[in-house]
Backbone as CSV, one residue per row, in Angstrom:
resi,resn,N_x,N_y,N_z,CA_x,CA_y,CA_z,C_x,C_y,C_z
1,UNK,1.147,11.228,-36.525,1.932,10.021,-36.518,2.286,9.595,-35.091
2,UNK,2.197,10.584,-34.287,3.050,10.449,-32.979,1.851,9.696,-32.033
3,UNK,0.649,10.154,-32.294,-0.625,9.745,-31.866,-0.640,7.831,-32.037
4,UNK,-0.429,7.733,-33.194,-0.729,6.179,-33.931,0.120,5.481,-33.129
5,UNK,1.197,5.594,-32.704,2.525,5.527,-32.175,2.144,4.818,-30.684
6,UNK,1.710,5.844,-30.267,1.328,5.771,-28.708,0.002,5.098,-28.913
7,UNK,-0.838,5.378,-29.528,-2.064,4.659,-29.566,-1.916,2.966,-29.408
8,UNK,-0.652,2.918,-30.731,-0.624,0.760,-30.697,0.179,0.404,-29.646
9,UNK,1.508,1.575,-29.063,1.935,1.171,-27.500,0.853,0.985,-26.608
10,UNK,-0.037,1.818,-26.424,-1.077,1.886,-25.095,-1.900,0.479,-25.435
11,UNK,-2.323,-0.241,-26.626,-3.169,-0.988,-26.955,-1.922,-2.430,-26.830
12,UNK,-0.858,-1.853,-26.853,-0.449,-3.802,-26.414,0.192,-3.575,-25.375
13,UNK,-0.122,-2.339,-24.558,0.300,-3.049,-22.937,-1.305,-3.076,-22.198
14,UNK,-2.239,-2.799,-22.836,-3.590,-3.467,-22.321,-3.404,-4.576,-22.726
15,UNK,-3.055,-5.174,-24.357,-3.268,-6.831,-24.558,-2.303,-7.689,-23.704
16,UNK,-0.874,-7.075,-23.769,0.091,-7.399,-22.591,-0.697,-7.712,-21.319
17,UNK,-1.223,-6.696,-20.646,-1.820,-6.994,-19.183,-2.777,-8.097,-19.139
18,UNK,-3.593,-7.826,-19.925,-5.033,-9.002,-20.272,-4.677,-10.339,-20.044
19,UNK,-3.515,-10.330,-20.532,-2.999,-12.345,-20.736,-2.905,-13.078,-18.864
20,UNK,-3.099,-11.857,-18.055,-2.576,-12.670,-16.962,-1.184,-12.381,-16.415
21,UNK,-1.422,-12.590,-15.490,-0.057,-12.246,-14.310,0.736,-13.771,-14.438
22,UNK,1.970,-13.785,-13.560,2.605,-15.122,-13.478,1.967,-16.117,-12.740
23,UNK,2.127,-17.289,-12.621,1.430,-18.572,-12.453,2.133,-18.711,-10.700
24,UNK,0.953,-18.974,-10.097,1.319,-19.164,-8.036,3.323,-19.987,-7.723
25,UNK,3.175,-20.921,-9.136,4.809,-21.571,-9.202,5.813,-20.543,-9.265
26,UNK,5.535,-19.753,-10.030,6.374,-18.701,-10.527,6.711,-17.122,-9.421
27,UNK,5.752,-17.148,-9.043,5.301,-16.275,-7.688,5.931,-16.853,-6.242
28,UNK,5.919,-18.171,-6.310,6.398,-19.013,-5.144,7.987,-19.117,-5.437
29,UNK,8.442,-19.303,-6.589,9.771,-18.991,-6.610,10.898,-17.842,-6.744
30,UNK,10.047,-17.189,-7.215,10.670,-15.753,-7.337,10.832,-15.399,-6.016
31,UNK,10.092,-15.108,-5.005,9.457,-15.430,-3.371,10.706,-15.344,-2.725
32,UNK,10.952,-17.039,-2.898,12.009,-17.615,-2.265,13.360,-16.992,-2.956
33,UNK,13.613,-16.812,-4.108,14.737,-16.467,-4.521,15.190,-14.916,-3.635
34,UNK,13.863,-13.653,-3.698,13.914,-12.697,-3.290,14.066,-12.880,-1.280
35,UNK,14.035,-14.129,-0.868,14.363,-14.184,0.492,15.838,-14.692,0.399
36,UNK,16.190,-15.026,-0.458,17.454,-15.902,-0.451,18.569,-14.419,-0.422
37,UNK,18.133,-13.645,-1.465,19.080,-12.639,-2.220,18.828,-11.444,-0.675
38,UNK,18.141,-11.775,-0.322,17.479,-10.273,1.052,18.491,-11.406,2.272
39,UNK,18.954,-12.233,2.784,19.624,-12.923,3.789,21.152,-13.300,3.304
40,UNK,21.462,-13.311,1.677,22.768,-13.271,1.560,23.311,-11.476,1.530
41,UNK,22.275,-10.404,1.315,22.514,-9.140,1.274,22.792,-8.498,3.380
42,UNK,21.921,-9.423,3.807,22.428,-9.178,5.615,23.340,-9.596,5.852
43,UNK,23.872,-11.034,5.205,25.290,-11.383,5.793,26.494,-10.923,5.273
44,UNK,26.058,-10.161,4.237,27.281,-9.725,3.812,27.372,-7.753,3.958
45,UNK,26.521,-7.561,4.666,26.186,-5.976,5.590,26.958,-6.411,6.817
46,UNK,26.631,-7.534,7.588,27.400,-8.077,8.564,28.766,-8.286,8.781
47,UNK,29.530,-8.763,7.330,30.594,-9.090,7.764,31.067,-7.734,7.125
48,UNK,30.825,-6.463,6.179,31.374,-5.704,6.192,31.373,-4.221,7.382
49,UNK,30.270,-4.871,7.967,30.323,-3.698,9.083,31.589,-4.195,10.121
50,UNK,31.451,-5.533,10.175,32.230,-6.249,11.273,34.053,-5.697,10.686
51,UNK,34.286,-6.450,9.532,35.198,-5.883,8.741,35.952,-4.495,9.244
52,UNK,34.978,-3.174,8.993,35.320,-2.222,9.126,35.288,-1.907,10.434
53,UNK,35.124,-2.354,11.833,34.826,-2.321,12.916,36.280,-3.011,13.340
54,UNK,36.881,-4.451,12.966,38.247,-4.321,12.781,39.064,-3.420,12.329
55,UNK,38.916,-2.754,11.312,40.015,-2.241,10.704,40.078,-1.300,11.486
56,UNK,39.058,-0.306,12.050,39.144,0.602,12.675,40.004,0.664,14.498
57,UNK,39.715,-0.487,14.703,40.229,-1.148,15.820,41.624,-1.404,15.735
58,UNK,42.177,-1.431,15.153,43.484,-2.153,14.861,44.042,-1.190,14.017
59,UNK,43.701,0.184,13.455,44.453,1.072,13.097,44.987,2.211,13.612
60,UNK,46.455,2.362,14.164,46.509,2.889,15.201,46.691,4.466,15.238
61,UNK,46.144,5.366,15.726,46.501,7.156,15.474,47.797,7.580,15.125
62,UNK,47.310,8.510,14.449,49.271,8.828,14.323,49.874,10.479,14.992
């Protein structure tokens, strides 16, 4: 049973694959989204390094 199982999984992620990848539109936007999400993820590395670079500055030994 366990065979049959895996057999019709393995046979619809070949029919899955067969159909084609996403369309150059879809590729071109995802793209841009993944540059968008990678430059709001630096500026906000930025202002928490900066952040903690204050706090550290301005907290005084005891």
């Amino acid at each position: 049973m366990k065979k049959v199982i895996f057999g019709l999984f393995v046979a619809s992620m070949f029919a899955l694959a067969s159909c084609g990848g996403p369309s150059d539109k879809d590729v071109k936007a995802l793209d841009s989204l993944n540059s968008q999400l990678d430059q709001a993820l630096q500026d906000l590395n930025t202002t928490v390094d900066s952040v903690a670079a204050t706090v550290d500055s301005t907290v005084a030994p005891e």
